[in-house]
C-alpha positions in Angstrom: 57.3 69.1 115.6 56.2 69.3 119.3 56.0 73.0 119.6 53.7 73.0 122.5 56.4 71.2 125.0 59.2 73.4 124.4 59.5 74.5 127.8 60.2 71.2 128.5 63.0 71.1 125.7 66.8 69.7 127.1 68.8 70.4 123.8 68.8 70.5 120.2 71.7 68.4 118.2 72.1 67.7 114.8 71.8 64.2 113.5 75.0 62.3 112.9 73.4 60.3 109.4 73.0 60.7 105.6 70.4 62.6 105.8 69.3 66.1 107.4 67.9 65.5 110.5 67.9 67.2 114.0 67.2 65.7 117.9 65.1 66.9 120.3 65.7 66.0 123.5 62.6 66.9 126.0 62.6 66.0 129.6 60.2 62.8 128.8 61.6 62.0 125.3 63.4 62.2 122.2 62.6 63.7 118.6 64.0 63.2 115.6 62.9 66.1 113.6 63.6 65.7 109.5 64.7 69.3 108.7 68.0 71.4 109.7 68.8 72.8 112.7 68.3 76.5 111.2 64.7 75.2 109.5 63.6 73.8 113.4 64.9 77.0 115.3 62.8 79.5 113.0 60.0 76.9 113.5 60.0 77.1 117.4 60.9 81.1 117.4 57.7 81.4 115.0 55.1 79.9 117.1 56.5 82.2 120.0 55.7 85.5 117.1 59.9 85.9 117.2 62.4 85.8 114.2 65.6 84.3 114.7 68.0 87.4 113.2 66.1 89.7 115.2 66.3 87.8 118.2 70.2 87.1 117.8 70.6 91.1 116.9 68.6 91.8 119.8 70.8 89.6 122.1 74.2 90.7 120.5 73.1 94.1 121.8 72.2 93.5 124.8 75.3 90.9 125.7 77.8 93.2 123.4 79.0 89.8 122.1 79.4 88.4 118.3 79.8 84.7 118.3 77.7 82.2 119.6 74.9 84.3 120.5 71.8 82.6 122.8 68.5 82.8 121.2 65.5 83.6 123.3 62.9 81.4 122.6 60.7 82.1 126.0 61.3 82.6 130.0 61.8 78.4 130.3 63.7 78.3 126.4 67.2 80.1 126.3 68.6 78.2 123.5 72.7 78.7 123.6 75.1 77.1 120.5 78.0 75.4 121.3 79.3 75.4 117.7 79.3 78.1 115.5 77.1 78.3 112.8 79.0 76.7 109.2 79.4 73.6 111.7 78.2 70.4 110.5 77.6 69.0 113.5 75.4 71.9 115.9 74.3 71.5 119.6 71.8 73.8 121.1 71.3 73.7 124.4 68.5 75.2 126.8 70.4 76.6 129.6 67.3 76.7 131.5 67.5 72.9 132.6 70.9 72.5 133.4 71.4 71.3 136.8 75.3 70.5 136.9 78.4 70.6 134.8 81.4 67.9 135.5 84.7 68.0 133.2 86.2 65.3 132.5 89.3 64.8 130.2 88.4 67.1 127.4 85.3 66.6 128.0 82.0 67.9 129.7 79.1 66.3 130.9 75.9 68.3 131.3 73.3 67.1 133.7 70.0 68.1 133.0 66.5 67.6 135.1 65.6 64.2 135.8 69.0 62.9 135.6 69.4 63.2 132.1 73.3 63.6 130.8 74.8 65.3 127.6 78.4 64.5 126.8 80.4 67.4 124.6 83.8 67.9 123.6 84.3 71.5 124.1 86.2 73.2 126.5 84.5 74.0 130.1 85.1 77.7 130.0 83.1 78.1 127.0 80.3 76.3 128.3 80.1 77.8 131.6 80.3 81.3 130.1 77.9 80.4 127.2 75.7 79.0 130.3 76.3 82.3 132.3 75.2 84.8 129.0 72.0 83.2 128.7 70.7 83.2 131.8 71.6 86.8 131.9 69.8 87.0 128.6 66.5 85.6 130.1 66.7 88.2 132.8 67.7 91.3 130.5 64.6 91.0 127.6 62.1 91.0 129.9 63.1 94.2 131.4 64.1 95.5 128.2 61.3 94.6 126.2 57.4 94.2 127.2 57.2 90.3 126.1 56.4 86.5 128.4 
């Protein structure tokens, strides 16, 4: 796992195969990771001395919301799901790279640095909002809590 380029990281995405296996997407290239999504997020938080419940408790507080919570990784990392949890098929995205947002039929496309596109089927007002909390989130730790 490329731990040390995370501030370069577009999305996380769970592997559509038969067996367990999440993508990395980084602004140069592409990871395919052979562990859950859960086992690679506590990986990343771990190298930054964090631990995903506290950090989703922390940012329930702070956003008074309950479902789909973004999980601060670093200044350049807010991770933000686009499923919930018991989904099979999960999408984190860093909300920190994302450049543009088009709709299209019922679905979006995300445009991240360097011209690189994610295509979703979830509804645009999720998204945006989803998009919205987490850059919040990277302004609000930082004052609330001495860390980056």
């Amino acid at each position: 796992m490329n731990v040390t380029k995370l501030d370069q990281l577009l999305y996380l995405k769970t592997c559509t195969s038969n067996k367990i296996s999440t993508e990395c997407k980084y602004l140069e290239h592409t990871e395919i990771i052979p562990k859950s999504m859960k086992q690679v997020l506590y990986h990343y938080l771990e190298f930054y001395g964090r631990y995903l419940p506290l950090q989703i408790k922390v940012a329930k507080r702070l956003l008074h919301i309950n479902k789909l919570v973004p999980i601060y990784v670093n200044q350049q990392t807010i991770l933000f799901p686009i499923r919930p949890q018991r989904s099979p098929i999960q999408c984190y995205i860093n909300a920190k790279h994302i450049v543009a947002m088009h709709a299209i039929n019922n679905h979006i496309i995300i445009v991240f640095e360097q011209q690189i596109q994610l295509i979703i089927d979830a509804p645009y007002t999720l998204i945006y909002n989803k998009w919205k909390e987490s850059l919040l989130l990277s302004h609000l730790i930082p004052l609330n809590y001495a860390i980056d």
